[in-house]
VOLUMZA-666557 format. One line per 5 residues: their letters; for each residue y, z, x of C-alpha. Coordinates in nm, 3 decimals, always signed. Layout:
<atoms>
A	Y:Z:X  ...
</atoms>
This chain:
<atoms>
XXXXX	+0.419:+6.573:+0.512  +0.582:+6.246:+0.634  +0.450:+6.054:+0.955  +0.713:+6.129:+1.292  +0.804:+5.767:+1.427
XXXXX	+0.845:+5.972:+1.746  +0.510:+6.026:+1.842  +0.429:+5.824:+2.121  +0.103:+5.674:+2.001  +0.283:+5.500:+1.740
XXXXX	+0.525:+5.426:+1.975  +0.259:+5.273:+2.220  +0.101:+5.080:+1.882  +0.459:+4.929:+1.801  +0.461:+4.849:+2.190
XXXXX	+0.119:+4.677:+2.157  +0.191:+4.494:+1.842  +0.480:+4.343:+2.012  +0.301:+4.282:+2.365  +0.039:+4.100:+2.130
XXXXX	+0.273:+3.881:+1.941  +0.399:+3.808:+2.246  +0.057:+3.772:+2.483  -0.093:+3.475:+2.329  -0.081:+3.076:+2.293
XXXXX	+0.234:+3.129:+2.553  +0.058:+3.261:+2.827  -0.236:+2.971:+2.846  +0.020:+2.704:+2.857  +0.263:+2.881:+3.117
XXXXX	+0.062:+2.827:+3.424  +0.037:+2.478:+3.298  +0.365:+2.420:+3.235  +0.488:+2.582:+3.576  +0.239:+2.476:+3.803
XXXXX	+0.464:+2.190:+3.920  +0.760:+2.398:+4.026  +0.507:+2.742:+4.195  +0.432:+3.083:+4.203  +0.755:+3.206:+4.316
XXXXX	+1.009:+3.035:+4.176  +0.795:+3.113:+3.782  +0.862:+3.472:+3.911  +1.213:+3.413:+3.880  +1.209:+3.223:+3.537
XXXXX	+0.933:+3.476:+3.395  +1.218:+3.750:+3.525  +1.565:+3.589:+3.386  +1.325:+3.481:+3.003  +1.226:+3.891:+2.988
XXXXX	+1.568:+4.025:+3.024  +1.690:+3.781:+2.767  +1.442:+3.844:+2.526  +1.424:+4.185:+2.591  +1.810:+4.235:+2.514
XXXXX	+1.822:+4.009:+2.213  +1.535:+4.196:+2.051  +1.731:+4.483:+2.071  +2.049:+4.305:+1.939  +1.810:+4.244:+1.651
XXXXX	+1.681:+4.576:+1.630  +2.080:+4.672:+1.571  +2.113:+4.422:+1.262  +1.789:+4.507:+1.124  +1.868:+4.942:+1.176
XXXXX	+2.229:+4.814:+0.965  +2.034:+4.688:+0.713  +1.775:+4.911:+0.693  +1.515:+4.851:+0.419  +1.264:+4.531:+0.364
XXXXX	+1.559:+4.249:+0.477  +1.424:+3.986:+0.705  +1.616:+3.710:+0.915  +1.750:+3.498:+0.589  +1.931:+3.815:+0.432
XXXXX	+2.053:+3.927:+0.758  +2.171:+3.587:+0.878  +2.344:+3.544:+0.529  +2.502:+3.869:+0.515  +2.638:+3.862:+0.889
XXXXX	+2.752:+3.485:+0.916  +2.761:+3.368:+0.530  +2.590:+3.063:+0.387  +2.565:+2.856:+0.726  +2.360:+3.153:+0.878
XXXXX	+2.139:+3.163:+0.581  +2.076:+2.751:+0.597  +2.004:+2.767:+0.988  +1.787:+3.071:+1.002  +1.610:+2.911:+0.729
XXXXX	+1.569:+2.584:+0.949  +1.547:+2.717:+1.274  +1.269:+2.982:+1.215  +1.077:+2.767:+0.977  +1.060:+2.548:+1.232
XXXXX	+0.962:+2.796:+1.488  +0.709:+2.972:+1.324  +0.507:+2.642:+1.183  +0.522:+2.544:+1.546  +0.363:+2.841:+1.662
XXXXX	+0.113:+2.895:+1.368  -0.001:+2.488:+1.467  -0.049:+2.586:+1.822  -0.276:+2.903:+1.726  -0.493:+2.721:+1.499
XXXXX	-0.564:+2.412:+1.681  -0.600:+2.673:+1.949  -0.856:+2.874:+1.798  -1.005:+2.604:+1.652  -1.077:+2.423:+1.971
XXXXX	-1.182:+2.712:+2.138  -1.456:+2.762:+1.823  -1.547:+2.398:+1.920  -1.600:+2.457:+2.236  -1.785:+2.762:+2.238
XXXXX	-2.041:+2.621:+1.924  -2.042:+2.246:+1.949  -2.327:+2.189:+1.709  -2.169:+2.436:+1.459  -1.798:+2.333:+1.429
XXXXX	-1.629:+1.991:+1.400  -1.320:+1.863:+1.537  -1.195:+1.886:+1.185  -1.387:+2.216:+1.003  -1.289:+2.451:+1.342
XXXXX	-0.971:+2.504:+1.273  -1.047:+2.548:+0.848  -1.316:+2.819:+0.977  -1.060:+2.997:+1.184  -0.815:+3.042:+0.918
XXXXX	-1.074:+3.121:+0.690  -1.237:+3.424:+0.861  -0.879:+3.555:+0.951  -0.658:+3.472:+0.650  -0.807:+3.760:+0.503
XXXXX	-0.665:+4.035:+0.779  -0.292:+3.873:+0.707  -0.358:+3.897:+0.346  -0.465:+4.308:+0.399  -0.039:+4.329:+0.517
XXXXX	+0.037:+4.559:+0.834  -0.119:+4.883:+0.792  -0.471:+4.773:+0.797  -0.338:+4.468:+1.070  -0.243:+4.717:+1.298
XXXXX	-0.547:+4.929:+1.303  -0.765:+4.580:+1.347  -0.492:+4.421:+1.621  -0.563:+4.729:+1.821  -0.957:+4.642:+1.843
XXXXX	-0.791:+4.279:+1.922  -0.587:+4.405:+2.173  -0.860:+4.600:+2.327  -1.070:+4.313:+2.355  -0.781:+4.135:+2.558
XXXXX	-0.708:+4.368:+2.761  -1.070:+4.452:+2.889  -1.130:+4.035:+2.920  -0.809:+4.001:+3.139  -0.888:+4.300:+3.377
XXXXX	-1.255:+4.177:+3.447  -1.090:+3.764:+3.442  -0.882:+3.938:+3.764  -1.095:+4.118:+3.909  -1.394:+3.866:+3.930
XXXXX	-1.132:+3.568:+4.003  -0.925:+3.746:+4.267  -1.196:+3.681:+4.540  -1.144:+3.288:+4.500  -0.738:+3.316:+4.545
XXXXX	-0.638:+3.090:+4.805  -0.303:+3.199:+4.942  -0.178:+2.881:+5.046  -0.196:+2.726:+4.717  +0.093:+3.013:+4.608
XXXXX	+0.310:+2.910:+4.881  +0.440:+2.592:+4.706  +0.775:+2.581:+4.567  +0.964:+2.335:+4.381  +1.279:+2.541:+4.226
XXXXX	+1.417:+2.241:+4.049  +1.107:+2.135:+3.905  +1.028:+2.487:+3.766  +1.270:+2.467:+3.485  +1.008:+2.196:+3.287
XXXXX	+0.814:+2.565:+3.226  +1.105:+2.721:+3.041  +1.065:+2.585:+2.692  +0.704:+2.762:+2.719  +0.828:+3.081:+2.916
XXXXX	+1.050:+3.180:+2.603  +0.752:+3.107:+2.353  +0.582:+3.318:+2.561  +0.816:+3.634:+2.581  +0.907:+3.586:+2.177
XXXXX	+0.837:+3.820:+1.927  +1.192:+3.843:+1.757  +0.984:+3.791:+1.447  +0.824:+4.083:+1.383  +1.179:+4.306:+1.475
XXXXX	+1.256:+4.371:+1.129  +0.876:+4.495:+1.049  +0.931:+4.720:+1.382  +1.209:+4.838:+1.299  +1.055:+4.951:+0.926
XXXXX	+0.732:+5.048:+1.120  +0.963:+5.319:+1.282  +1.108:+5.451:+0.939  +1.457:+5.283:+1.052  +1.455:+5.538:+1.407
XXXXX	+1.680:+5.370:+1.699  +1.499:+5.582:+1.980  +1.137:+5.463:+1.935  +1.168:+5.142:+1.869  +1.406:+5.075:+2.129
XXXXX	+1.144:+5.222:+2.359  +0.839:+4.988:+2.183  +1.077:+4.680:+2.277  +1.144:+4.769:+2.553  +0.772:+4.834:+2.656
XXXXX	+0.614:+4.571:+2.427  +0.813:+4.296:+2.635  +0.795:+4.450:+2.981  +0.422:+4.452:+2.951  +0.390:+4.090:+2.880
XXXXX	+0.580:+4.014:+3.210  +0.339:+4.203:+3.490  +0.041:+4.066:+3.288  +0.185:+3.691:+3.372  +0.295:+3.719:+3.701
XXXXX	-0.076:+3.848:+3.789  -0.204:+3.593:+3.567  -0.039:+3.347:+3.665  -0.136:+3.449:+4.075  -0.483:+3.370:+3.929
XXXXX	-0.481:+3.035:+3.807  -0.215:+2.908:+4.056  -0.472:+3.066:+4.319  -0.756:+2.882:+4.241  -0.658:+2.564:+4.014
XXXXX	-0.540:+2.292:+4.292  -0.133:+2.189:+4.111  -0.213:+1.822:+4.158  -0.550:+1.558:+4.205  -0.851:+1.594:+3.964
XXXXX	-0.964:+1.896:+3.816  -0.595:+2.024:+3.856  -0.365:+2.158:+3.643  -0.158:+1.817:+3.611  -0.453:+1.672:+3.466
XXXXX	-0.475:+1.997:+3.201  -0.116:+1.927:+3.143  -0.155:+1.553:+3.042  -0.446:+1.646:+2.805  -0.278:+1.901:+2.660
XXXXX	-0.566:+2.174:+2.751  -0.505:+2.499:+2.825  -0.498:+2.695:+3.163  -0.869:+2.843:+3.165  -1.035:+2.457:+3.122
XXXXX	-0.956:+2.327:+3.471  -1.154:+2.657:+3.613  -1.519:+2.552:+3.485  -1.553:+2.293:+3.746  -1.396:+2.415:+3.983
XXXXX	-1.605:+2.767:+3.998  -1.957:+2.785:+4.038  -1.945:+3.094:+3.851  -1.980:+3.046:+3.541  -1.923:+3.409:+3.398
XXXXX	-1.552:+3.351:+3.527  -1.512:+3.032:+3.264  -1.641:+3.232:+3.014  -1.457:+3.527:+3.027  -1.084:+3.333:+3.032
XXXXX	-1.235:+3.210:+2.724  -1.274:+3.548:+2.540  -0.941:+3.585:+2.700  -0.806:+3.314:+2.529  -0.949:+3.364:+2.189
XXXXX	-0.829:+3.763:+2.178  -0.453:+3.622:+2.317  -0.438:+3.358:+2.060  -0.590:+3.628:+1.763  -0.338:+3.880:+1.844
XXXXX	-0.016:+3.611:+1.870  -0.183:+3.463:+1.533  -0.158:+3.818:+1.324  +0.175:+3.881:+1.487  +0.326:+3.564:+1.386
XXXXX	+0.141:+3.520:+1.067  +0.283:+3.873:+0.969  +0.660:+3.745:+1.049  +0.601:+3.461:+0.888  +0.515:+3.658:+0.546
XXXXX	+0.805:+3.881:+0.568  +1.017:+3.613:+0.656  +0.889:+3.412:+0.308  +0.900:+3.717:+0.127  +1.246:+3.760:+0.193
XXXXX	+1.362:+3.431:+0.180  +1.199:+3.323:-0.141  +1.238:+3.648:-0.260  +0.856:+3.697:-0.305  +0.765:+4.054:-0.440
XXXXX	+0.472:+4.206:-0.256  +0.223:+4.240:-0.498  -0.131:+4.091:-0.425  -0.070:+3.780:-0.646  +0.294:+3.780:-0.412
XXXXX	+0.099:+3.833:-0.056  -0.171:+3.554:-0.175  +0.118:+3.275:-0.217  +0.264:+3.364:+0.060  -0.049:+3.336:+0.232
XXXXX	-0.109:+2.990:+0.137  +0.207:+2.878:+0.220  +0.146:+3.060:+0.556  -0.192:+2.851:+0.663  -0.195:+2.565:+0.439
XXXXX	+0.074:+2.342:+0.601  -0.067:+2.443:+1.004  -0.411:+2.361:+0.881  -0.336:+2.006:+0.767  -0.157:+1.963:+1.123
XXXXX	-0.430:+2.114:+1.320  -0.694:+1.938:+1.107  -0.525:+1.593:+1.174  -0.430:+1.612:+1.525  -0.691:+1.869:+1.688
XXXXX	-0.494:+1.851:+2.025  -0.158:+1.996:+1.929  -0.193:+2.294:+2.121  +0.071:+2.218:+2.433  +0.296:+1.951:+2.210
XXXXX	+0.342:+2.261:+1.940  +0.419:+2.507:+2.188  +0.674:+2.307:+2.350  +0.867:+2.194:+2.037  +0.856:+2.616:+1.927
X	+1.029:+2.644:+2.271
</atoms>
C-alpha cells in the first residue's frame, strides 16, 4: 500500500513546511528594514518578491521533477550548466545558507537571553539552542515534519492572538507614510523572507516526484507567507513610531528585531510577550527548514551517504561553523540576514 502524494493533507503539510521555511528570521527584520519607505509602498515590494519567488520555485520544481531521485542544487547545477554551475551553486548557496543558519541562532539565542537572563549567557544561548534542536535535524524529515507541524501550530496561534490584542493600538496615520524610493533598502530582507528554494528538491521527493501537488504546496506555501506580512507588517508599522526613540530606526541601528521596540511603547505587557513566542516559533520553523536544506545540500555535494554516522557529520558541519559566529558576535541577527539577501 504506497502513500498518495495527492491527498491534500500532505499537500497542506508540504504547504506548511514551505510557509515555515519561509515565515521566520525574514519576517522580524522586514518591518525593520521597510519602515523607512511605509506600509504601502512594502505592499508593492512584498507583491513583486512573491511572484518571483513563487515562479522560480516552480522553475526549480521542473529541474528537480527531471532529475528525479535524491539530487540537490550541486548535481543539478552541474548537470544543467557544467562545471561553472557546480562551482557557483557551491559558493552561492553555501554562502546563503551559513548566512541564514547565523541569523537563526544568534536569533534564538538572544531571544533565550532575553526571556532567562540569569540562566543563559551572551555566549552559552546560542550553544543551548543548537543543542536542544540539533537533535530534531539529526532525526531527518519524516520525524521533522511531524514536530514542525506542533512548531507551526504554535506560530500560528501566537500571531493570531499578537493581531488581535495589538490591532486596538493601530494608529492609522502612522500607515499613511510613504517613501517609494526609500522602500527598496527592505528588498535584500523581503527575498530572505519569501525564500525557501532550499528545501524544493526535498518537496519535490516529499511528493514521490508528482508535478500536481507540489506545484499546488508552492504555490500555497509562498502565498501564505505574503497575507501573513502585509497584516503583520500593518501591526508594527501601526504602533512602532518609523523615526525618534523607541522607533523602529533605533531597532534598525541595533540590529534588534521588530517585536523589541513594542515593550515600551505598550503598557501591556502580554502584547511583548506574545511577539516573543512569535518570534521564537518563526525562527524554530525557518531553523528546521533551512537546517534540512542545508543537509541535503551537503549530502549531495560531498556526496555524504545517509547513514546515521553520514547525518551526524553533516550535522556538525551544519551548526558548528554558525555557532562560532553567533557565539562571537551575539548581534548578527540583521547584518546576517542582509548579506543572505
Amino acid at each position: 500500500m504506497h502513500h498518495n502524494p495527492d491527498k491534500p493533507e500532505k499537500i497542506l503539510k508540504g504547504a506548511l513546511l514551505i510557509a515555515g521555511t519561509c515565515i521566520g528570521g525574514g519576517m522580524l527584520a522586514l518591518p525593520i528594514e521597510m519602515s523607512l519607505g511605509g506600509f504601502i509602498p512594502s505592499i508593492f515590494i512584498y507583491l513583486l518578491t512573491w511572484a518571483l519567488m513563487a515562479s522560480t520555485g516552480l522553475m526549480f520544481l521542473e529541474i528537480a521533477l527531471w532529475f528525479k531521485g535524491d539530487v540537490n542544487i550541486v548535481t543539478m547545477a552541474e548537470k544543467t550548466i557544467g562545471p561553472i554551475g557546480k562551482i557557483s551553486a557551491w559558493v552561492l548557496y553555501l554562502f546563503l545558507f551559513y548566512m541564514l543558519m547565523i541569523a537563526y541562532v544568534s536569533g534564538c539565542g538572544s531571544l533565550l537571553r532575553e526571556a532567562f537572563p540569569e540562566t543563559f549567557s551572551e555566549k552559552f544561548a546560542p550553544f543551548a539552542f543548537v543543542a536542544f534542536f540539533g537533535p530534531f535535524v539529526f532525526a531527518g524529515a519524516r520525524l521533522l515534519s511531524r514536530f514542525n507541524v506542533f512548531m507551526m501550530i504554535g506560530l500560528f496561534i501566537s500571531y493570531f492572538l499578537f493581531v488581535w490584542m495589538g490591532a486596538a493600538h493601530v494608529n492609522v496615520d502612522l500607515l499613511k507614510r510613504a517613501d517609494w524610493p526609500l522602500s527598496l533598502i527592505g528588498l535584500p530582507v523581503a527575498f530572505t523572507a519569501f525564500a525557501y528554494q532550499g528545501i524544493v528538491p526535498t518537496i519535490a521527493s516529499y511528493f514521490k516526484y508528482q508535478p500536481r501537488p507540489a506545484r499546488i504546496a508552492i504555490l500555497i506555501g509562498s502565498a501564505l507567507p505574503f497575507f501573513a506580512y502585509v497584516i503583520w507588517q500593518a501591526l508594527i508599522m501601526g504602533i512602532v513610531p518609523p523615526f525618534g526613540s523607541g522607533s523602529l530606526h533605533e531597532a534598525m541601528l541595533k540590529g534588534q528585531n521588530a517585536v523589541y521596540p513594542l515593550r515600551n511603547l505598550l503598557q501591556d505587557n502580554r502584547i511583548y510577550f506574545i511577539g516573543q513566542f512569535f518570534s521564537f516559533f518563526a525562527l524554530v520553523t525557518s531553523f528546521f527548514g533551512v537546517a534540512l536544506g542545508l543537509q541535503d545540500f551537503l549530502a549531495d555535494g560531498l556526496k555524504v551517504k545517509k547513514t546515521a554516522k553520514g547525518r551526524f557529520l553533516l550535522c556538525l558541519l551544519i551548526f558548528i561553523p554558525p555557532l562560532l559566529v553567533a557565539m562571537y558576535d551575539p548581534n548578527m541577527f540583521l547584518k546576517a540576514l542582509n548579506m543572505a539577501g
